[in-house]
N, C-alpha and C positions, 0 to 999 in steps of 0.2 A: 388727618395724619399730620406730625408738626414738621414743619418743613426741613427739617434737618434728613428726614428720613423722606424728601419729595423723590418722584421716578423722575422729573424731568431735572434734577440735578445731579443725580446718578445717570442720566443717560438712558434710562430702563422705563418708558411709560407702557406701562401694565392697565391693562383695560381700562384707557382714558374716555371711552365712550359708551360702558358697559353698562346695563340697565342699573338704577339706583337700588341696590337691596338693604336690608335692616337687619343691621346683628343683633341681637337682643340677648341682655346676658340678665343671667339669675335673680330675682329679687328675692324681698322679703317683705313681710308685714307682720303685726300682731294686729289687737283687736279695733285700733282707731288711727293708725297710720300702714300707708302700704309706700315701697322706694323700688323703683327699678329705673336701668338706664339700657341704652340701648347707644348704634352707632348705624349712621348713614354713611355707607360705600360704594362704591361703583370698583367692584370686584369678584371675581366668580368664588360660589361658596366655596370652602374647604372641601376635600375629601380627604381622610388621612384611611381610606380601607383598602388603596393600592400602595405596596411596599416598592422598594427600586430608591436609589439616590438620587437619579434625575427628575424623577416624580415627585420626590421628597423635597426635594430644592426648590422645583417651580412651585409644586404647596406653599413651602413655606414664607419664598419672596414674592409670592403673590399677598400675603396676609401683611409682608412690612411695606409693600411698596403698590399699595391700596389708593385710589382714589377719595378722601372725604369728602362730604359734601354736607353744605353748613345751609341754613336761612330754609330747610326742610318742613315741612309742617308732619308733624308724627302724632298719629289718636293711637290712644292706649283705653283698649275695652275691655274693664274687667265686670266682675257680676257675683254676687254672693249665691250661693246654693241655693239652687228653685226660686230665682230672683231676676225681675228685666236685668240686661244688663245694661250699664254706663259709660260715655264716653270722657276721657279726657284728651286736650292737647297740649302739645309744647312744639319747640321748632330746636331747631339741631343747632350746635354751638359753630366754631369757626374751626375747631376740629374733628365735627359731625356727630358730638356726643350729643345725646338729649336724655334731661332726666326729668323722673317723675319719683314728687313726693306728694303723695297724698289724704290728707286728711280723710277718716272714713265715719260714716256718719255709724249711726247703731243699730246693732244687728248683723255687723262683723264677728263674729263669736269664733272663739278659737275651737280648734274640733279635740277631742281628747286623743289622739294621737297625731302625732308630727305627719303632714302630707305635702303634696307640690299642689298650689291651684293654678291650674290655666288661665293666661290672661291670651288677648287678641294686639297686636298692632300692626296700623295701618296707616297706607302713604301711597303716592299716586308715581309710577316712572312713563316712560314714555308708551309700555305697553297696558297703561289703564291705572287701575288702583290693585293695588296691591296688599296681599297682608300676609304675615308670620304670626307663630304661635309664641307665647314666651311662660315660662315659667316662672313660679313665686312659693317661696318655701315660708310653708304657715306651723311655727312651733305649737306642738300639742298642749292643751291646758295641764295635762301631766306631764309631760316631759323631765319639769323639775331641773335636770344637768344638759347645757348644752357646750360645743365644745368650739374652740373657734384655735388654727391650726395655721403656723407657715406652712411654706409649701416646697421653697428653695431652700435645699439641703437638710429638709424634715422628711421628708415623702419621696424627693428627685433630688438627685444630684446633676449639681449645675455648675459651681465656682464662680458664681455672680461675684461673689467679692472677694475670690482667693488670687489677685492678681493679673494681670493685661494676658498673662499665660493661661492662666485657667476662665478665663472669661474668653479668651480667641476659643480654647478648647471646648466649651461650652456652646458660643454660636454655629460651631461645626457639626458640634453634633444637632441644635435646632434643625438646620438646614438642610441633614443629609439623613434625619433617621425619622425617621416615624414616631409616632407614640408609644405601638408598644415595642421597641425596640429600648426606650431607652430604658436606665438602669433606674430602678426604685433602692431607697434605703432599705436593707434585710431589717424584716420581719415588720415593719410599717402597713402593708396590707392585711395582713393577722389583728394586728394593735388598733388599727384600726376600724375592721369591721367587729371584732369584738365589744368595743365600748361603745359604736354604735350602734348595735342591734341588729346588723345588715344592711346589706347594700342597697338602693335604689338607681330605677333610671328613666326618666322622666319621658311622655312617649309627645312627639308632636302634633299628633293627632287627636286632640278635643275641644272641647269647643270650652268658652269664658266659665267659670266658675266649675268648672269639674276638676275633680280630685282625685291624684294620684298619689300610690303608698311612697314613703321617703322611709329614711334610717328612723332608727326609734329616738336618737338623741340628734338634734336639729346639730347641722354641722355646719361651720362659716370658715369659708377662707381667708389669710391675707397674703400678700407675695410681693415684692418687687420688682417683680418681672413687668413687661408690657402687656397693655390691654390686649396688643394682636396677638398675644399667645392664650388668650381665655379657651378657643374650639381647641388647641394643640391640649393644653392643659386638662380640658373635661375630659378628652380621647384615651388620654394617659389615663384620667383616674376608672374610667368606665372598663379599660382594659385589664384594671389592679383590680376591681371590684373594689374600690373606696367607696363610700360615702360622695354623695355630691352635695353642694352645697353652694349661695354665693360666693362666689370668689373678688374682692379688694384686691386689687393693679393699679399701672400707676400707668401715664402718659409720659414719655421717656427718651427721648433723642439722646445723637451721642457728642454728650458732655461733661464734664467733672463730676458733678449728680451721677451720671447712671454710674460712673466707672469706681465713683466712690462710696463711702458709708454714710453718708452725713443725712442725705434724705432718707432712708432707709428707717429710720428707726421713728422719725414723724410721721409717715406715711402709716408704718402697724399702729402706735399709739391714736392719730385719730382715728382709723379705722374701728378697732376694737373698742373703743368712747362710744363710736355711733353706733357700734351692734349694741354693747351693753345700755344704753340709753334708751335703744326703741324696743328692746325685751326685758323691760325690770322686774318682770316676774321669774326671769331664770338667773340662777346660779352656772358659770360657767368656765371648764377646765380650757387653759392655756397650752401648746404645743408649741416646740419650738424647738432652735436648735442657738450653739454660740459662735456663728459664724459671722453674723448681722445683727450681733449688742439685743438678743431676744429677751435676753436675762434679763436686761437692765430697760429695755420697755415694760417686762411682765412687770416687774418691781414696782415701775410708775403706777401701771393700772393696779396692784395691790394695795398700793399706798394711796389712791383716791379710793376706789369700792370696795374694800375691806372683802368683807365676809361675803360678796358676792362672788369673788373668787375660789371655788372648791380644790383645785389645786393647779401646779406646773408643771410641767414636763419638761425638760429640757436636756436635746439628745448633747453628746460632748462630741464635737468636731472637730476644735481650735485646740491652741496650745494652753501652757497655764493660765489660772484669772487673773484677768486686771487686776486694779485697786477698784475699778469702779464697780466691779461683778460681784468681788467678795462684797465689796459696800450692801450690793443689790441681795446679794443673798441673804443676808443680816437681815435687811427689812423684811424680806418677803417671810422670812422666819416670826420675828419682830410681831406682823399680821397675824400668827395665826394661819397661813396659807401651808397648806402640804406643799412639800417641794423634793421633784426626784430630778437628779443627775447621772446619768449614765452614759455607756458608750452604744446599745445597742435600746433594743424593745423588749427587753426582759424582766416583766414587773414583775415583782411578788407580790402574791396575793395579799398580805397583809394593808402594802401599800395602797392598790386599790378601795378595800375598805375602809383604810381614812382618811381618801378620796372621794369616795362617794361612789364610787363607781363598781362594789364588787358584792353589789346586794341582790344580782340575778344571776341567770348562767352565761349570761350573751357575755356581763363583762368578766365575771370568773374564768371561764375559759380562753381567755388571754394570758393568762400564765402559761399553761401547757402550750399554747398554740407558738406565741416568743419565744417559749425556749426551746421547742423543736427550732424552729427557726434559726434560733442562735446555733444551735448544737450540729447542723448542719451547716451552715459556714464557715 
C-alpha cells in the first residue's frame, strides 16, 4: 500500500501481524499470451455479506489500511484443458503487487464461446504454503464484439471528480454502505446484461484449466478508483447481475492526481491500448460517461484503431462541451465510429444495428428493457 495511506501514520495498524494472503484479481488471455496480477497483504479477507455501518466501515478501512508485503515469492499454476499443468513465478513489488505476463506456447486455443479458466496461486505464510484460486477470462473465437466499460459514474455513482464536496460525499458512502446498497445509474444493469448475453459469476472452487461459463460478449473494466476497491467493486456488480470482467485501477494516495483529472484520462487510454493489443482479433464498443474527458480518450483510441472501434457510448452527466469534446466528437464521426449521446440507457434499436450489436435477441431486448427503466424513473 503507498505510504500515504500507511496504518502506522494514521495511528490505526490494522492486522500488522496477520497471515500473509493473495488477492488475485481478473486476468485475461488470448491464444499466445495470458496477464494477471495479484497483491500480497496481511489483512483479513473482505466480507461485504453482513450489512450495518460499523461493519461496513471496519470492511472497508480494513481494505485501505492493509498491510503490503513486497520481496514475496508468488507461482501462478495455470494448465490448458486435459493438460499437465505449469508453474510460473514472480516476487511482489514494494507495494506487494506481482504481475504475470506470459507468453503461451501452442495449443492455447481459444474455445468458441467466451469462458473464465481457472488458474492456481501460491505462496508460503507462517501457517505453511498456501494457495487461492484466481480467475482468467478467455474471449470466444466467436465472440466477434467485446465491450470494454468505465465504471465511475457509467455503472455507480461516485463524484470522483465532481469536487472536494462530492468526492468527501462519495468516501462516505465507500465506508458506510455496502455494495448493494449503493446507488447504480438507471437502467445500466438492463443495458448491460442485455449486450452481453447474461450475466456470469465465476465459482472458486476448481482446479487449473477448468472452465467456467462468462457473458457471451467478453467484458473489461477501467476505473479510477483504487485497487483496494476491486472485491467492493466485483460485490457491487455480482449484486446488479452485470457482467464481470477484468477490471483496470490505479494505485492512488491522496494527492493532487487523485483529487484531480489530469491522470484519469492516461490511465483509461493505456488501459484500453493494452486490452485492444492482446485481443486483435475483436472489434470492441467503448462505454463511458463525460464526467472524467471519456469522450476525448475514446476519440484517441478511434483515431489510432479505426475500424476496430464498433461504436461509443457516452452517458451525459456534465454541463455543456468543451472545445475539446466537440473537437472529439468531430473525429470520432470523422472515423466512421457509431457515436450515441444521451442522458439515460435508452437505445433505440436502430442504433444498436449500426453498432453491431442488435443482431440477436439478448442485445434487441435492450430497448424495451431501457426504456421501461427510463419510464419508471
Amino acid at each position: 500500500m503507498n505510504a500515504r495511506f500507511s496504518p502506522l501514520a494514521l495511528g490505526m495498524p490494522l492486522f500488522p501481524r496477520a497471515p500473509i494472503r493473495i488477492q488475485p484479481y481478473f486476468g485475461h488471455r488470448s491464444d499466445n499470451r495470458l496477464v494477471l496480477s495479484a497483491r500480497a497483504l496481511r489483512s483479513a479477507k473482505p466480507q461485504f455479506e453482513t450489512s450495518g455501518r460499523l461493519r461496513a466501515t471496519h470492511t472497508m478501512l480494513a481494505q485501505f489500511l492493509s498491510h503490503e508485503v513486497r520481496d514475496l515469492e508468488v507461482a501462478l499454476e495455470i494448465a490448458r484443458p486435459d493438460s499437465a499443468p505449469e508453474r510460473h513465478s514472480a516476487v511482489t513489488g514494494k507495494e506487494g503487487f506481482v504481475h504475470f505476463d506470459i507468453p503461451l506456447s501452442e495449443g492455447w486455443q481459444l474455445p468458441e464461446r467466451t469462458v473464465w479458466e481457472t488458474v492456481r496461486l501460491h505462496w508460503r505464510n507462517i501457517h505453511g504454503e498456501q494457495e487461492v484460486t484466481g480467475h482468467v477470462l478467455v474471449p470466444g473465437s466467436e465472440a466477434g464484439i467485446g465491450v470494454i466499460s468505465d465504471i465511475d459514474d457509467t455503472i455507480i455513482e461516485t463524484g470522483i471528480t465532481g469536487g472536494v464536496r462530492s468526492l468527501m460525499r462519495n468516501w462516505r458512502r465507500v465506508l458506510q454502505q455496502m455494495p448493494e446498497e449503493r446507488i447504480a445509474v438507471p437502467g445500466a444493469d438492463m443495458f448491460y446484461r442485455a449486450i452481453g448475453g447474461g450475466w456470469d459469476a465465476p465459482e472458486d472452487l476448481a482446479a487449473p484449466g477448468d472452465r467456467l461459463p462468462a457473458s457471451k460478449r467478453p467484458f473489461f473494466y477501467v476505473s479510477s478508483s483504487p485497487w483496494n476497491l476491486f472485491s467492493y467493486l466485483v460485490a457491487f456488480k455480482r449484486t446488479r447481475g452485470l457482467p464481470l470482467g477484468p477490471i483496470h485501477l490505479r494505485d492512488w494516495g491522496l494527492n493532487r492526481t487523485t483529487f484531480g483529472s489530469g491522470g484519469h484520462g492516461q490511465h483509461k487510454l493505456d488501459a484500453i491500448r493494452g486490452i485492444l493489443e492482446h485481443h486483435p482479433s475483436l472489434r470492441f464498443v467503448l462505454i463511458g460517461d463525460d464526467s472524467q474527458g471519456d469522450l476525448v480518450a475514446f476519440a484517441e483510441i478511434a483515431k489510432e484503431f479505426g475500424n476496430r472501434i464498433a461504436a461509443i457510448f457516452i452517458r451525459r452527466v456534465g454541463a455543456d462541451f468543451t472545445a475539446e469534446e466537440i473537437s472529439a466528437k468531430a473525429l470520432i464521426r470523422d472515423r466512421g465510429v457509431t457515436l450515441w449521446l444521451g442522458d439515460s440507457f435508452a437505445i433505440e434499436e436502430a442504433f444498436l444495428e449500426s453498432a453491431g450489436l442488435g443482431h440477436d435477441s439478448d442485445a434487441a431486448s435492450v430497448v424495451e428493457a431501457t426504456q421501461a427503466a427510463t419510464d419508471d424513473d
